[in-house]
SEPA-73435 format. One record per residue (C-alpha): residue in three letters; x, y, z. Coordinates in steps of 0.02 Angstrom, whole numbers, plus 50000, padded with zeros to 5 digits. Layout:
N
ALAXYZ/...
This chain:
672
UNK505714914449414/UNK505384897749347/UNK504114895649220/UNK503204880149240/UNK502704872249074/UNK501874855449121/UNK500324853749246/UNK499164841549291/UNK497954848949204/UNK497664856249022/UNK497244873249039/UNK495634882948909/UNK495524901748928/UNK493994911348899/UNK494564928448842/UNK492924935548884/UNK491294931448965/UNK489844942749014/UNK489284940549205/UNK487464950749197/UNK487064958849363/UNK485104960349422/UNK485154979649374/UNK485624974449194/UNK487364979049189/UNK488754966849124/UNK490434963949204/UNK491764957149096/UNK492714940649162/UNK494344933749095/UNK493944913949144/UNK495494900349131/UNK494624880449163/UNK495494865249204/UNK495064851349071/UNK494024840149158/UNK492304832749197/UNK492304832149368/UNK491734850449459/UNK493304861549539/UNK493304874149670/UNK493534893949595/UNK494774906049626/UNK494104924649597/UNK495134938849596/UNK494034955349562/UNK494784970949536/UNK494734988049440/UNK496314984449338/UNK495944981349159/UNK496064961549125/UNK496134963748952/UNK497684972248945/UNK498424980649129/UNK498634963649232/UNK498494951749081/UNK500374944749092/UNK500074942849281/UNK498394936349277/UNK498864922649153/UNK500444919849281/UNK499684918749427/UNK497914912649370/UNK498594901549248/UNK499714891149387/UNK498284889049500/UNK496994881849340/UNK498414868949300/UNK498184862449454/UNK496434860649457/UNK495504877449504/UNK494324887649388/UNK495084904649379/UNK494054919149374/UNK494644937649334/UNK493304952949336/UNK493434969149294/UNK492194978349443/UNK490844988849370/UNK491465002249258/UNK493354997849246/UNK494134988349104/UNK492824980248985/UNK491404978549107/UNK489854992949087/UNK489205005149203/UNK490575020349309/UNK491685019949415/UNK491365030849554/UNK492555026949696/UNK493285012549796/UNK492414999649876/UNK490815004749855/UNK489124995449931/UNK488914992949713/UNK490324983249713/UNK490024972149867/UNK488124968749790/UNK489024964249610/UNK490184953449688/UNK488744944049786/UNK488074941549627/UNK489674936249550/UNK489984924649696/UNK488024915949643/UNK488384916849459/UNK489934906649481/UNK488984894449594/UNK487854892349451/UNK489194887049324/UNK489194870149293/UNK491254869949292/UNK491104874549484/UNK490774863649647/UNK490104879849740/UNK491714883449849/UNK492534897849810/UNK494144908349845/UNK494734926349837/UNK496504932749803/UNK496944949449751/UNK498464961249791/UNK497974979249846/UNK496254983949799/UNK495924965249785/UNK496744960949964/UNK495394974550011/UNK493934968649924/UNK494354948849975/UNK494324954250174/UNK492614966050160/UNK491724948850079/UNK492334937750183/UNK491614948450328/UNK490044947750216/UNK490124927750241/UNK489154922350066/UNK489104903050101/UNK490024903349939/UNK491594909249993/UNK492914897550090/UNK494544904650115/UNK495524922450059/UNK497094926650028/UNK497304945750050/UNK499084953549983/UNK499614971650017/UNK497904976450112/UNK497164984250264/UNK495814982950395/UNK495685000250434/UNK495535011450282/UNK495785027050379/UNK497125023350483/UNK498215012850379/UNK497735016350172/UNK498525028250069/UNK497385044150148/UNK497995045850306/UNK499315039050424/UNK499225044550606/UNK497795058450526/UNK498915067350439/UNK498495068350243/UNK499955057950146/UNK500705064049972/UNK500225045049905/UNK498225049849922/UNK498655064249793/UNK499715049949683/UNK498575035949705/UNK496935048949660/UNK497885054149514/UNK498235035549445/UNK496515028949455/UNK496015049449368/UNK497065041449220/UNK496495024049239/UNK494805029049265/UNK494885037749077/UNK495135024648966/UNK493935014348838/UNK493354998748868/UNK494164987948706/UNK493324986948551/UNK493774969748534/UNK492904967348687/UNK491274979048678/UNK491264981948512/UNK490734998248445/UNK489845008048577/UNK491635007048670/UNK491575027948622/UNK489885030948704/UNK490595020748852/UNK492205030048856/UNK491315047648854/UNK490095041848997/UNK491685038549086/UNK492575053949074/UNK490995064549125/UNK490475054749275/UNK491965045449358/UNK492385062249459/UNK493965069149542/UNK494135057049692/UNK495635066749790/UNK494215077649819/UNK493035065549902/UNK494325057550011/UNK494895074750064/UNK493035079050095/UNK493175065550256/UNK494735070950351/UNK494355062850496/UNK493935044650539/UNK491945045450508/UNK490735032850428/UNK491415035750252/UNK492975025850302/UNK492215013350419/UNK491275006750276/UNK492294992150209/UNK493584992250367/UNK493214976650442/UNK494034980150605/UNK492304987850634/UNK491894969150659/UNK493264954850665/UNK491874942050721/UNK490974945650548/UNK492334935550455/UNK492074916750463/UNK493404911450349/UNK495164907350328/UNK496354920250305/UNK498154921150235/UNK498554940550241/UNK500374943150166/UNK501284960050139/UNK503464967250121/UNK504144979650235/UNK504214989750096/UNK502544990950068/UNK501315001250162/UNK500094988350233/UNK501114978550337/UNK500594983750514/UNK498604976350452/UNK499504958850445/UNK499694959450620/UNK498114966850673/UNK497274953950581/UNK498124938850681/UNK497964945950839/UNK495974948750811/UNK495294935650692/UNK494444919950792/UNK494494911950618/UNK495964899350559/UNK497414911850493/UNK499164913950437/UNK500324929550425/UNK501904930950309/UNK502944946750291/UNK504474945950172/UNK505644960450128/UNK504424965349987/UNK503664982149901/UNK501924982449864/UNK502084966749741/UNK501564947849733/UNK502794937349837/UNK503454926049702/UNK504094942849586/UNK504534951849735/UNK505594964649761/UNK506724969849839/UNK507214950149859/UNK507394937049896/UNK505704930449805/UNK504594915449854/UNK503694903149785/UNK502174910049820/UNK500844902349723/UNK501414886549780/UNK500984890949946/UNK499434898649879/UNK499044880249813/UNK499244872049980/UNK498184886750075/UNK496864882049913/UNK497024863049935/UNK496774864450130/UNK495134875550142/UNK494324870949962/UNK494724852849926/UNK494834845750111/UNK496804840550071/UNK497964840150221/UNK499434851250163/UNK500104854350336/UNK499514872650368/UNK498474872750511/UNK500054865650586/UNK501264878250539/UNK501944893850638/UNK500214908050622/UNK501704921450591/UNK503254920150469/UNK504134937150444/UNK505934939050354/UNK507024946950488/UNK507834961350407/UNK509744962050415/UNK510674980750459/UNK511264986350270/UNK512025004250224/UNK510515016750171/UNK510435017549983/UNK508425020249907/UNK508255003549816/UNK508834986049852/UNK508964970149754/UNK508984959549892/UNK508734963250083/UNK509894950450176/UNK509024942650327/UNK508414927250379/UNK506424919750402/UNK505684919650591/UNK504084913350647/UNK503054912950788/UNK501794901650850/UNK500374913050893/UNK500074932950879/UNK500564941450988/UNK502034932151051/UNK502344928951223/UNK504404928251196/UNK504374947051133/UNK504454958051264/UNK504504977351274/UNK505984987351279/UNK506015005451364/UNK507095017751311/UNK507245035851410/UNK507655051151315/UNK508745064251363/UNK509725079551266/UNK510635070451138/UNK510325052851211/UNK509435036351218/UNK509675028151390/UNK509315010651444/UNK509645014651614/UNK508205024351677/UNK509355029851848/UNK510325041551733/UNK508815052151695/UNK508835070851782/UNK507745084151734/UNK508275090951607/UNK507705108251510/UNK506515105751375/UNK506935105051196/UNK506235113051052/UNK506155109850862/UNK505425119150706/UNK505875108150575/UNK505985116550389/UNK504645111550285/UNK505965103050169/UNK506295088350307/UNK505355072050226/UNK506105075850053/UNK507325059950098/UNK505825049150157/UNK505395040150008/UNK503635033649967/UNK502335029050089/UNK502105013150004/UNK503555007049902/UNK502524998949723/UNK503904992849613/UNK505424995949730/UNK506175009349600/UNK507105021849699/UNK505785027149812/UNK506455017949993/UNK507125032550095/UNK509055038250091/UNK510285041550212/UNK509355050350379/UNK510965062250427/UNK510235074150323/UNK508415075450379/UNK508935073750544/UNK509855091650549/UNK508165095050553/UNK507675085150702/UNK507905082750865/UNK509165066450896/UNK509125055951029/UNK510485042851019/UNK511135026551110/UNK513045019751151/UNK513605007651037/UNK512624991351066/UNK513564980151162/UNK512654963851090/UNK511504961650947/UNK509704966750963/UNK508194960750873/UNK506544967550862/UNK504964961850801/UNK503254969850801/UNK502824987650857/UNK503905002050890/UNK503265017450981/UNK503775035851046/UNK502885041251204/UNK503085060551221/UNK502575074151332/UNK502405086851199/UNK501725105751191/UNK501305117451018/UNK501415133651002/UNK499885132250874/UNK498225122150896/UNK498495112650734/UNK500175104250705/UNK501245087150689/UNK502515077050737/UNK503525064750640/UNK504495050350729/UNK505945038750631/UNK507085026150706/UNK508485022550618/UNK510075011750631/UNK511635021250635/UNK513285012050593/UNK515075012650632/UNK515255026550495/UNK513935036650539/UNK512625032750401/UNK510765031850462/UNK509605018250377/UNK507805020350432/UNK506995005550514/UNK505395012550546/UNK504245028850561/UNK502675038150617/UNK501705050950612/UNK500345058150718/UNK499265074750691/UNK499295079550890/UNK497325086050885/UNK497005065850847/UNK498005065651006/UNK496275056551070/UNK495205050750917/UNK495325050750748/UNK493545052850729/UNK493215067650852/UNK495035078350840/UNK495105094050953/UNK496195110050939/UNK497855110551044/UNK498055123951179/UNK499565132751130/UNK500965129451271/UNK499975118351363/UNK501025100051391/UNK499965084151309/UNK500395064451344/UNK500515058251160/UNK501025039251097/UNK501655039950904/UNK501625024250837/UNK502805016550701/UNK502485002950587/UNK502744988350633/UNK504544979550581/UNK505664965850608/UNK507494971150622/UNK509224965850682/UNK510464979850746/UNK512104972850766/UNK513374975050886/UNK514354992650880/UNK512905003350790/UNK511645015150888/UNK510035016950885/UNK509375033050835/UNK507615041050858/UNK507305057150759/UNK505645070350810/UNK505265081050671/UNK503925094050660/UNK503535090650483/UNK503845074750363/UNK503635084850173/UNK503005079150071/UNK502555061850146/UNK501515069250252/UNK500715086750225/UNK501205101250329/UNK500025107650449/UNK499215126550433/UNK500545135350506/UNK502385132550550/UNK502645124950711/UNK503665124750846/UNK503625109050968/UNK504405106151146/UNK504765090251219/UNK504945088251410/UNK506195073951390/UNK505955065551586/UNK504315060851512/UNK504685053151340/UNK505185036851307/UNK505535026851148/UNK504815006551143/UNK505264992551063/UNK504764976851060/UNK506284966351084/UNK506254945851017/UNK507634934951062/UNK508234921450936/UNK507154905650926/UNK507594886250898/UNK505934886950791/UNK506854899150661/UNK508024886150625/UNK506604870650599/UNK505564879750469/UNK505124872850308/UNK506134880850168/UNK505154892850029/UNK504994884249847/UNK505694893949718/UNK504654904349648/UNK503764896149504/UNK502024906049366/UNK501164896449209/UNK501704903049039/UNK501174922048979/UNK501114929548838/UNK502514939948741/UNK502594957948763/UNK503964966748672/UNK504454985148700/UNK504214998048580/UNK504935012248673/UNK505985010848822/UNK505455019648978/UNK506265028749127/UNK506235028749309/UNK506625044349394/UNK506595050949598/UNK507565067549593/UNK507745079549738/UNK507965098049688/UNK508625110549782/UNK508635128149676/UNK509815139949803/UNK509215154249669/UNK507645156449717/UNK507525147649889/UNK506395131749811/UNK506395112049866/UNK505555099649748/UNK505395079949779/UNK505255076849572/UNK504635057749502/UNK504635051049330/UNK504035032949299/UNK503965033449123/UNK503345013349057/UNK503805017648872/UNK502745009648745/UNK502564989848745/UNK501634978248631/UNK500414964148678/UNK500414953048503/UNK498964942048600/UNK497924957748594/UNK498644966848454/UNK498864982548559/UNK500184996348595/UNK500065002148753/UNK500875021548830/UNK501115024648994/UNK501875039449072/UNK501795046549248/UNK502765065449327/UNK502505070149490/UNK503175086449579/UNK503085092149758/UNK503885106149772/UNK504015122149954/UNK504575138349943/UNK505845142350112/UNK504555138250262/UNK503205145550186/UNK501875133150217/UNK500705141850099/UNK501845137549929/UNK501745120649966/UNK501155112049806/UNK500875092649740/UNK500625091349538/UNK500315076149470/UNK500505074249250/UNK499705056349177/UNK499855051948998/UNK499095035848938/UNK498605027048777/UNK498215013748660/UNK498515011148480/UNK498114997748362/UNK497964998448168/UNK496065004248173/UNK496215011848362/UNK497055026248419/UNK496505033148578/UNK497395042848694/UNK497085053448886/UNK498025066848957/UNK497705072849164/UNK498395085049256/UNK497975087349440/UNK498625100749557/UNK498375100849747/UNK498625116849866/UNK498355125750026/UNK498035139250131/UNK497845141350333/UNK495865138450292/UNK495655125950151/UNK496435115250022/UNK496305119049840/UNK496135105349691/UNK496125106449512/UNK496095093249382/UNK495925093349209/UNK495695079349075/UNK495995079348882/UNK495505062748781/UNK496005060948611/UNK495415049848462/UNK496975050048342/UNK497355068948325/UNK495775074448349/UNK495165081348540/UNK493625073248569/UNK493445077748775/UNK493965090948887/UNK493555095949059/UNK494285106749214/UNK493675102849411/UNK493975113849522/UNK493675112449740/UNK494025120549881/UNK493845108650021/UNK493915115750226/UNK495315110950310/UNK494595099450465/UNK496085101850606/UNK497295094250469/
């Protein structure tokens, strides 16, 4: 990373502003200006991350870059996160779309602005930036959405393929902890207690909602704006990494906006391209500027001639569960979808992937009951910080599958786009699932997954109106797997693996299941992309360059832990993580800031009833007159007829408890 020192413009920052909303509520803003007289577009990135002290070295990074070159910068904290007032309640509510209108007017209103505004955010922000931009306030011009979605059912943190995924317990338990902490005195001033304590009581357990709406209803159409692609009427950049979890929406999203658009996929966890990992990074907000100079200051920068898709075309490596660099090399197309990718067909048969479909003969069906402990190799859903959380070698989770395997390739073969399993599948229960992987297999026999899926088979139809299976009775069924560009050289096999459970990834159905596959009626697809004189004329990547942050010195160094467990003794399998941030030191702010995270997923034998997630937060801050400090603890179980949560919170001022309180739900299980 290069830190640029020198811009065209002088920078001021405006540690805090108050932005009041209609109701009377104030949201806190973090503001950086380009010295000048004349009026400059805005760039707003609005999220629930704490300005003041979470994102501050990457706000003044990324935010400080783009005000050097003439944009006024805008951070906010959304109602009840951070420094501004009010609670938190959940994500993306229709509160936070009306605050944000009223942002959008207030900055409009600045004298600083010239009315023409732009959203970036990574994550919740990518979210937020797409659901207003189908909200078309004149005041917005262009977004650039990072890490995001369209659909939040289908392809968020929930559910994938309507089965419930592990992350919804993490990501419920980080914004439990996140939702616990004080505004900053420094900030709010004294009544930062009385704010604190309102938070605590009424910011609520939300694994519980989202496990209240199991199935693809109204709660999660609100703010997916595939429920209208027309609605948004402008620009769109939507970047994500293979290693993230939101890739697949980056296609969606060029194949069904009308509006100009541009798609980039890198090798990438669930971080901003220019400190991404694993590598190799890009200079990013530099082409952020030119997407900002283009749509908010009328400047020809070249982009609405460029390729609408640029992906980095993954390279076969040896299966290890973090990189530092993926080798490949950067593809584009034209248009999405592409015309030059066409669609593979692969036939299964005991043992076998066949490319000739003459050598197919009926065969006998095949059965598998995976052990609940398949998926403890699977990594994270969505990679954050690409610790060791990418999935290991497949051989063994796929003792536990059935394998279905090619020759040796004779030439290369690259892929790009969407991978799918079409099976003719029975269950010997109505409620159960089935987990697809493809992986590359080389000449020594290790297995590095390319892609995966899952699918609960009573959404075999709808995710919105699911139906029991009849036990024995033979269902059509396409699994889709995310999305993926990939090259598979010469000599290695392709392998496709059919699991009856993905643990904890994915959590088990009701009951142990056994599935058959009638293999003359299964296929495996791929979309297949031969190599393209337009790869070789595209514009190199920048490197990446950020503005100046501030120092931040740690005080205690932390520890970064994904351990699988296997205790013969008593029969027990546990996924265990630690990411354990230490304690680090913000001079700017004067503040000491703790951060530890445990998580433990742990199955008895098969019995699907043990299966337990427990989640352990511990955050704080600590500066010569402030000492506050949160403690939550949330525990997620099952049974054939409902799931059980409990979570519990202690806050402490100093040594001194000053808030406690224990949730507990049982929540129907809804064909999951």
């Amino acid at each position: 990373m290069m830190i640029k020192r020198e811009f065209p413009y002088a920078v001021k920052v405006i540690e805090n502003e108050w932005i009041p909303m209609s109701d009377g509520v104030q949201l806190a803003a973090r503001i950086w200006l380009p010295q000048t007289d004349d009026p400059v577009p805005t760039i707003l990135e609005y999220i629930p991350y704490r300005k003041r002290d979470h994102t501050r070295l990457r706000d003044d990074a990324n935010h400080g870059y783009f005000a050097g070159h003439g944009y006024a910068c805008i951070r906010v904290d959304i109602r009840g996160s951070g420094d501004s007032e009010g609670v938190l309640t959940d994500e993306y509510l229709e509160q936070e779309q009306k605050d944000g209108l009223e942002i959008l007017k207030w900055i409009e209103s600045r004298p600083w602005s010239d009315g023409k505004v732009g959203m970036i955010g990574i994550s919740w922000g990518g979210f937020n930036g797409l659901q207003f931009a189908a909200l078309a306030p004149p005041q917005l011009q262009a977004v650039i959405t990072v890490c995001s979605t369209d659909d939040r059912y289908t392809d968020d943190v929930h559910y994938m393929g309507g089965c419930l995924l592990g992350d919804n317990l993490s990501w419920a338990s980080i914004m439990f902890a996140r939702n616990a902490l004080p505004p900053d005195p420094g900030i709010v001033g004294s009544r930062w207690r009385r704010m604190w304590l309102e938070r605590m009581k009424e910011s609520g357990v939300w694994a519980a909602k989202w496990m209240e709406h199991q199935r693809r209803d109204s709660y999660w159409k609100h703010g997916s704006v595939c429920e209208d692609f027309d609605a948004i009427r402008c620009p769109v950049m939507a970047v994500s990494g293979w290693a993230d979890g939101y890739s697949n929406a980056v296609f969606r999203l060029l194949s069904k906006l009308s509006v100009p658009r541009k798609g980039l996929i890198g090798p990438w966890s669930h971080k901003y391209p220019h400190v991404g990992e694993p590598g190799p990074a890009i200079g990013f907000l530099q082409e952020s500027l030119r997407w900002w100079d283009q749509w908010l200051k009328g400047i020809d920068t070249g982009v609405k001639e460029e390729p609408m898709l640029r992906v980095w075309m993954l390279d076969s490596v040896p299966p290890v569960t973090s990189y530092k660099e993926r080798p490949g090399r950067w593809v584009a197309e034209p248009e999405w979808p592409s015309e030059t990718i066409q669609e593979t067909r692969y036939g299964l048969a005991p043992g076998k992937l066949l490319t000739d479909m003459g050598e197919r003969v009926l065969h006998a069906p095949l059965t598998i009951r995976s052990p609940l402990r398949v998926g403890l190799f699977a990594g994270k859903w969505c990679s954050y910080s690409a610790p060791p959380d990418l999935p290991g070698d497949q051989r063994e989770e796929d003792g536990g599958a059935l394998v279905f395997e090619s020759e040796p390739l004779e030439t290369p073969i690259e892929i790009l786009g969407p991978v799918a399993a079409e099976l003719e599948i029975a269950s010997d229960k109505p409620v159960a699932q089935v987990a697809v992987r493809l992986s590359d297999v080389a000449h020594d026999g290790k297995a590095t997954r390319v892609t995966y899926g899952l699918l609960n088979l009573t959404h075999r139809n709808s995710h919105e109106h699911p139906s029991p299976l009849e036990p024995g009775k033979r269902y059509s069924v396409r699994v889709q797997m995310n999305d993926i560009a990939q090259t598979f050289p010469a000599g290695h096999r392709l392998r496709l693996s059919v699991s009856s459970s993905y643990w904890p990834l994915a959590w088990p159905p009701p009951e142990l299941t056994t599935l058959t596959l009638y293999p003359k009626n299964c296929f495996m697809l791929l979309s297949t992309r031969p190599r393209r004189k337009i790869d070789r004329e595209l514009r190199p990547f920048d490197r990446p360059e950020a503005a100046p942050v501030e120092t931040q010195k740690t005080l205690f160094p932390g520890d970064h832990q994904w351990r699988v467990i296997r205790d013969l003794a008593r029969d027990v399998s546990t996924l265990e993580v630690i990411k354990d941030d230490g304690i680090i030191r913000i001079d700017a702010v004067d503040l000491d800031i703790e951060s530890r995270m445990k998580e433990i997923y742990s199955v008895f034998d098969d019995d699907v009833d043990s299966v337990q997630g427990e989640t352990h937060w511990v955050r704080g801050y600590r500066r010569k007159d402030w000492n506050v400090r949160i403690i939550t603890r949330t525990v997620l179980t099952s049974n054939r007829e409902s799931f059980e949560i409990k979570a519990d919170i202690d806050a402490y001022e100093g040594d001194a408890r000053i808030f406690t309180r224990t949730w507990n739900f049982r929540i129907p299980r809804d064909f999951l």
